[in-house]
N, C-alpha and C positions, 0 to 999 in steps of 0.2 A: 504494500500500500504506500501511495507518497504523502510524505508525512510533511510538505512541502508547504503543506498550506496552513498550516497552522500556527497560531501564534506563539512566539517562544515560549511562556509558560506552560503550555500545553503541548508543546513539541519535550520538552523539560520531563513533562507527567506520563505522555506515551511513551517515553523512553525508559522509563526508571519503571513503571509499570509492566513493559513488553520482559524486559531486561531481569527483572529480581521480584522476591517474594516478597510478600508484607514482613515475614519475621526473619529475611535479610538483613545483614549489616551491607552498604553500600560507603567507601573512601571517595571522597571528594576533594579536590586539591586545588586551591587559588588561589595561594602564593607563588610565588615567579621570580626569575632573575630574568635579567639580557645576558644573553652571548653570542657574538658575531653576528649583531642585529635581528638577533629571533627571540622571544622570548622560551623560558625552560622552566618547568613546574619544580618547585622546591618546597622542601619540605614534607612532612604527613600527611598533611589535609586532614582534613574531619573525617571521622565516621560513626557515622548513627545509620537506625532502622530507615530501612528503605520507607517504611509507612511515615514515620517521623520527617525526613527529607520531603516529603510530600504533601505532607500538612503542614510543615513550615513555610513551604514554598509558596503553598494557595494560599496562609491565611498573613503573608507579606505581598503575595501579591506579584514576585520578579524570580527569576534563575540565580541560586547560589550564582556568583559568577564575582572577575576582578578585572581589571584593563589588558589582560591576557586571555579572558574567556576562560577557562576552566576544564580542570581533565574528570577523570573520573579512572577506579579500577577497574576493569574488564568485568572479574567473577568476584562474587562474594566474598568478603572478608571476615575475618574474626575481630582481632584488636586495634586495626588500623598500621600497623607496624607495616610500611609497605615492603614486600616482600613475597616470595611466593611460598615459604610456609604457611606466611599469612592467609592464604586462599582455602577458605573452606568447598568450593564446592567448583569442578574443573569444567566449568562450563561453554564459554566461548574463548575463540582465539583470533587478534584483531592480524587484518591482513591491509596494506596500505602501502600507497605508494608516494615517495616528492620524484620521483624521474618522470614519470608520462605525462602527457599533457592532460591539465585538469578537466578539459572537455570531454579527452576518452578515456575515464577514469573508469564514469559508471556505466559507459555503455558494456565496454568491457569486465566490471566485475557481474554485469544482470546476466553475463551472456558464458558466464563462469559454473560448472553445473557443482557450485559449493552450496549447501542452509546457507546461506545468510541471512541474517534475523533482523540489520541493522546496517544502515550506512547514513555519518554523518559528515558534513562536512567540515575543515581543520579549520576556515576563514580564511585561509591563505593557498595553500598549492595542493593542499592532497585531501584526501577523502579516504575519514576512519571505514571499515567494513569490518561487523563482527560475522564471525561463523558459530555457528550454533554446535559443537562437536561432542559435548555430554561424555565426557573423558572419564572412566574408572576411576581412575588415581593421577598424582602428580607422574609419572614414569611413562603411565599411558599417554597422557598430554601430549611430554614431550615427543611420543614417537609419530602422532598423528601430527603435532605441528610441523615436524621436518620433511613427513611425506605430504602434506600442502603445500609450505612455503618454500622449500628446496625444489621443485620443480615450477613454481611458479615465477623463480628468477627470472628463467628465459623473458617474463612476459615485461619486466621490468619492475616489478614487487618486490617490495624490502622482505630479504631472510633473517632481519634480527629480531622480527618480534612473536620470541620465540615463546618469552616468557611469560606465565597465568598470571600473573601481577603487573603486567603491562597498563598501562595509563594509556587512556582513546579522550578524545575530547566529546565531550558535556553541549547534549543539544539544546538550541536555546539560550545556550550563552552568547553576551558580544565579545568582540576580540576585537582591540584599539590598538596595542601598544605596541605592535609590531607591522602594523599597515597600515598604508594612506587613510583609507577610508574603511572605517568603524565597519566589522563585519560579525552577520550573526552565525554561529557554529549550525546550521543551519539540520535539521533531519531529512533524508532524501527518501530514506527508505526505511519503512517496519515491516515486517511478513506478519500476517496478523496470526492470532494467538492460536485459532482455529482450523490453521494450516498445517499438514503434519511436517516434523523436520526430514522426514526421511532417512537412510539407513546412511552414516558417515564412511564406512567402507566403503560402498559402493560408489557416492559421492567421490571416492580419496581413485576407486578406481577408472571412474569417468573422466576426471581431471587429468590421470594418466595418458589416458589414451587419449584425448585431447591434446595437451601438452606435446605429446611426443610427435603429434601429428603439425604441429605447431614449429616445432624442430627439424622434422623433415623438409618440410618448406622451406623454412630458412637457410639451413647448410645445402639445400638441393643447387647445386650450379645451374644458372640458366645462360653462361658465356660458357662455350667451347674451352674455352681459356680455363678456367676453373674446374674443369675436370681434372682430377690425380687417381695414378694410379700405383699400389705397390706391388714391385718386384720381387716374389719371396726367395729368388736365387741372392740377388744383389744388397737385397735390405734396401732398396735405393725406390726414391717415388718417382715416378715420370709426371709432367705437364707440360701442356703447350706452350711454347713460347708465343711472339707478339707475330710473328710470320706461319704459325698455325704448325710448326713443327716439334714432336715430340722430343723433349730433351731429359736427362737423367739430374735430379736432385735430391739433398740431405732435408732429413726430419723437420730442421730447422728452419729450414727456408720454406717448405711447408706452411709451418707455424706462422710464419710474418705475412707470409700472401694470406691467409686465412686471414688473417687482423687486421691486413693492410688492404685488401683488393675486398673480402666480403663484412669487415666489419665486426669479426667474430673476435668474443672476448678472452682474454686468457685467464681471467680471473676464475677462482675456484671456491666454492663455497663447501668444500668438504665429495661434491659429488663428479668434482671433474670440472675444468671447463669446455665453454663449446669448443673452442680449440682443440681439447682434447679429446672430448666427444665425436667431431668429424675426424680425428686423426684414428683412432678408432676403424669407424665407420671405412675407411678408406684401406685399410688393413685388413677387414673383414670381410667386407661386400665388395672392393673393386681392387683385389688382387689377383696377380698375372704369377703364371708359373713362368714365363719368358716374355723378354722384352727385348726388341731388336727389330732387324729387318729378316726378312723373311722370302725368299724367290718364290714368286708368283703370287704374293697376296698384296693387297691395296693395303696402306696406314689405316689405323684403329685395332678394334677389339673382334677378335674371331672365336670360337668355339672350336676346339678339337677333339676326339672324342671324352666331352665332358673337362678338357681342361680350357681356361681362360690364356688365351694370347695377345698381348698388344705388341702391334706390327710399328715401328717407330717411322717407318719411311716406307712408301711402295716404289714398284718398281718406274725407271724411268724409262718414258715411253717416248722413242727417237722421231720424229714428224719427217714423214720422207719430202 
């Protein structure tokens, strides 16, 4: 449901409502420093009954909030110690981005086949999104958040918010003190309460294969140029050069044209990076038991019985 249209205090109330129980403890936080012109939540923040938060709220009238707008904990809390011993109960896990553009933030996470229960906006560049994951324990948590946000790097989503005591920003708050013009943390999105969450497995394996199909796309060459191949006599990768001729080169030089001619990152986040994933890929799926020339076949990739040959040159044909 979009939660868009409502006014902040009641953007504030369907949130804390969709979000926690009545005899929840909810962490609210709205004190702040500056650093490198952002503002950064500091401190504990409060926490009381999520029912209490709500009665306070309606019978003042406006959104806990401060010139930074206001975070809030993820899942329920016990004592307010933020922390994630502190988390009584392994509920959601916030997934969010500042790299994309905030425009295809949400068309991209609606189109993400994760529960998502909740997306708000930051007032500034990114948009909080909880997932609804209903986690066993703190161990199980962790293993579902890495197989969400570990494959969701590719799409340009932050992998550090790994943690059940993660701070999302508080809908309904304004946020001043880090932008031009006064913005409200605005709610985009509730899934209403009535809608089932759906099974998180299945979810974690739809993501998968989405994802990976996501991958394939992008490391797939669509210039001649960007074809490689490995030689498993040589250890050596063939590609084309800029005159369409196949030439022999090291792992290395591999590695740079990936990052340099398709953009591919070499960063790793524990699972590899693409760099290393298409280097991979190229080892496994477009490997040659010989590489060279060949009398009587044309340059490229041939079949012989059942083995892979790439012909590095064809024959030259004399023009009478």
């Amino acid at each position: 449901a979009d939660g868009g249209g409502l006014q902040p205090l009641d953007q504030f109330v369907a949130l804390l409502s969709r979000l926690f129980l009545p005899g929840e403890r909810v962490t609210i936080v709205r004190n702040y420093r500056e650093e490198d012109g952002k503002v950064r939540p500091a401190g504990h923040g409060e926490t009381r009954l999520q029912s209490d938060w709500l009665a306070r709220a309606e019978s003042r009238g406006c959104v806990p909030s401060s010139d930074a707008g206001a975070w809030f904990v993820i899942n329920p809390t016990d004592t307010g110690q933020l922390g994630d011993r502190d988390i009584v109960s392994h509920r959601h896990l916030l997934v969010e981005s500042d790299r994309l553009p905030l425009d295809l933030q949400f068309e991209l996470l609606m189109a993400l086949p994760l529960p998502f229960v909740s997306v708000v906006a930051s007032g500034r560049r990114s948009l909080h999104a909880l997932v609804e994951i209903n986690a066993r324990s703190a161990s199980h948590y962790a293993d579902i958040a890495t197989k969400i946000l570990k494959p969701l790097k590719v799409l340009g989503f932050d992998t550090s918010c790994r943690n059940q005591s993660r701070l999302s920003r508080l809908a309904g708050a304004t946020r001043s003190a880090d932008v031009q013009v006064p913005s409200i943390q605005e709610l985009l999105y509730l899934r209403p309460s009535d809608e089932p969450t759906g099974d998180i497995d299945h979810a974690m394996g739809e993501l998968g294969r989405l994802l990976e199909s996501v991958r394939e796309r992008r490391i797939q060459p669509t210039n001649p140029r960007h074809e490689f191949y490995y030689d498993t006599s040589s250890r050596l990768y063939w590609r084309r050069n800029d005159k369409g001729s196949f030439i022999p080169v090291d792992e290395r030089s591999v590695g740079r044209a990936l990052a340099v001619e398709l953009g591919l990152s070499r960063k790793s986040d524990g699972g590899g990076s693409e760099v290393e994933h298409v280097l991979n890929r190229i080892q496994t799926r477009h490997d040659v038991a010989y590489a060279g020339p060949l009398a009587g076949y044309p340059g490229g990739i041939h079949t012989d019985g059942g083995i892979r040959l790439l012909i590095t040159s064809g024959p030259t044909l004399i023009t009478p």
